[in-house]
C-alpha positions as CSV (number, residue, x, y, z in Angstrom):
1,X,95.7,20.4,126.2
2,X,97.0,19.6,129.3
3,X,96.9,21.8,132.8
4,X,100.6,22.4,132.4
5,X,100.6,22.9,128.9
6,X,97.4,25.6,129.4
7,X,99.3,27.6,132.1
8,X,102.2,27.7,129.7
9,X,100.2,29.0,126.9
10,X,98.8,31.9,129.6
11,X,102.1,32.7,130.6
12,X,103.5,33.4,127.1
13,X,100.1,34.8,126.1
14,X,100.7,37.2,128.9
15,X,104.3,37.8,128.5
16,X,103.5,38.9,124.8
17,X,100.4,41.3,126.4
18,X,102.6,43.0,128.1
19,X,105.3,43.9,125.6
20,X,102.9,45.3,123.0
21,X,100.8,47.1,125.9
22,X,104.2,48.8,126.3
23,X,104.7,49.5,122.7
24,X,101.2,50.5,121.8
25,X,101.1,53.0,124.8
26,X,104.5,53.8,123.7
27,X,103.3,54.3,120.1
28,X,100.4,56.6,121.5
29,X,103.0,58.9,123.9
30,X,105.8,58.9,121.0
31,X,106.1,62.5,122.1
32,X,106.8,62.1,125.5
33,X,108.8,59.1,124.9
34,X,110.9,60.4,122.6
35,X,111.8,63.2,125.3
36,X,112.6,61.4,128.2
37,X,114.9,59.4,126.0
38,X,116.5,62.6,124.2
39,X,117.0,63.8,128.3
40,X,118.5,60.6,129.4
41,X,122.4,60.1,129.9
42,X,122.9,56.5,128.6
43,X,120.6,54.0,127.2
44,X,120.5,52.5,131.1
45,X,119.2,56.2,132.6
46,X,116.7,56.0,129.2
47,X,115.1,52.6,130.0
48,X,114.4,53.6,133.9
49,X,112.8,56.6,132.5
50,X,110.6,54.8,130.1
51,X,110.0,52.3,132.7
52,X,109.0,55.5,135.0
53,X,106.8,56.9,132.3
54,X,104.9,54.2,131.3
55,X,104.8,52.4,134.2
56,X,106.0,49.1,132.8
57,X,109.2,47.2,133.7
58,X,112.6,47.0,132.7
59,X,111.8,44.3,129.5
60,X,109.4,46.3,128.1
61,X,110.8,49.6,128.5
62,X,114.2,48.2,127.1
63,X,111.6,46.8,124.0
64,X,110.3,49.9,123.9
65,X,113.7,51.7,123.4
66,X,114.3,49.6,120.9
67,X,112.1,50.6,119.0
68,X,112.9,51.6,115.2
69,X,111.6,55.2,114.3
70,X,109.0,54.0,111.8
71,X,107.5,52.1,114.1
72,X,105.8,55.3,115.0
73,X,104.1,55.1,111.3
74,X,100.3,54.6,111.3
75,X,100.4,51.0,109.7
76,X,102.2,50.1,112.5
77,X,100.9,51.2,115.1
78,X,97.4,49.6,113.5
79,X,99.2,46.2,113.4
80,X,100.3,46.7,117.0
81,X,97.1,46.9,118.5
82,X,95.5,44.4,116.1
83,X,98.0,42.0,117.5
84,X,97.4,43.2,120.9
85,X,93.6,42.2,120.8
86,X,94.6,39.6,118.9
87,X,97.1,37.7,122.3
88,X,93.6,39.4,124.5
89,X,90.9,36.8,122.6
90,X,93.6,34.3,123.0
91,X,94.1,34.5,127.1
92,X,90.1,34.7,127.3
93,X,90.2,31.4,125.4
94,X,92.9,29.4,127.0
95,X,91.4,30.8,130.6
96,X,87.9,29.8,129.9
């Protein structure tokens, strides 16, 4: 793999990090979450306020609003953070 090709692969690696940090914190605040969204004005006011709660930024808040109801479900939320350690082995490979 070449230089380029390896930076690439970290980038996306760490784009995807990001996102399902959001949604597993997301998954593991659903009550708070849930609130700030039922207390929002328009889907605009409800991603800020996500953004605001979890401290993430406006793609993965929006993600995170997104979010179908049973993603909330146990078997979910397993598979999100398997495929969050998952993208984590994958950086500490390509950045070895």
């Amino acid at each position: 793999m070449t230089p380029d090709e390896r930076a690439k692969q970290i980038r996306l690696a760490s784009e995807r990090l990001e996102f399902l940090d959001a949604v597993v914190t997301a998954q593991e605040r659903h009550s708070e979450v849930s609130a700030v969204i039922a207390a929002a004005d328009d889907k605009a006011a409800a991603i800020e306020a996500i953004s605001a709660l979890l401290d993430v930024g406006a793609m993965p808040a929006r993600a995170v609003s997104d979010l179908p109801w049973r993603r909330l479900a146990g078997d979910s939320r397993r598979q999100a953070l398997e495929d969050r350690n998952e993208i984590i082995a994958e950086l500490r490979e390509l950045e070895a």
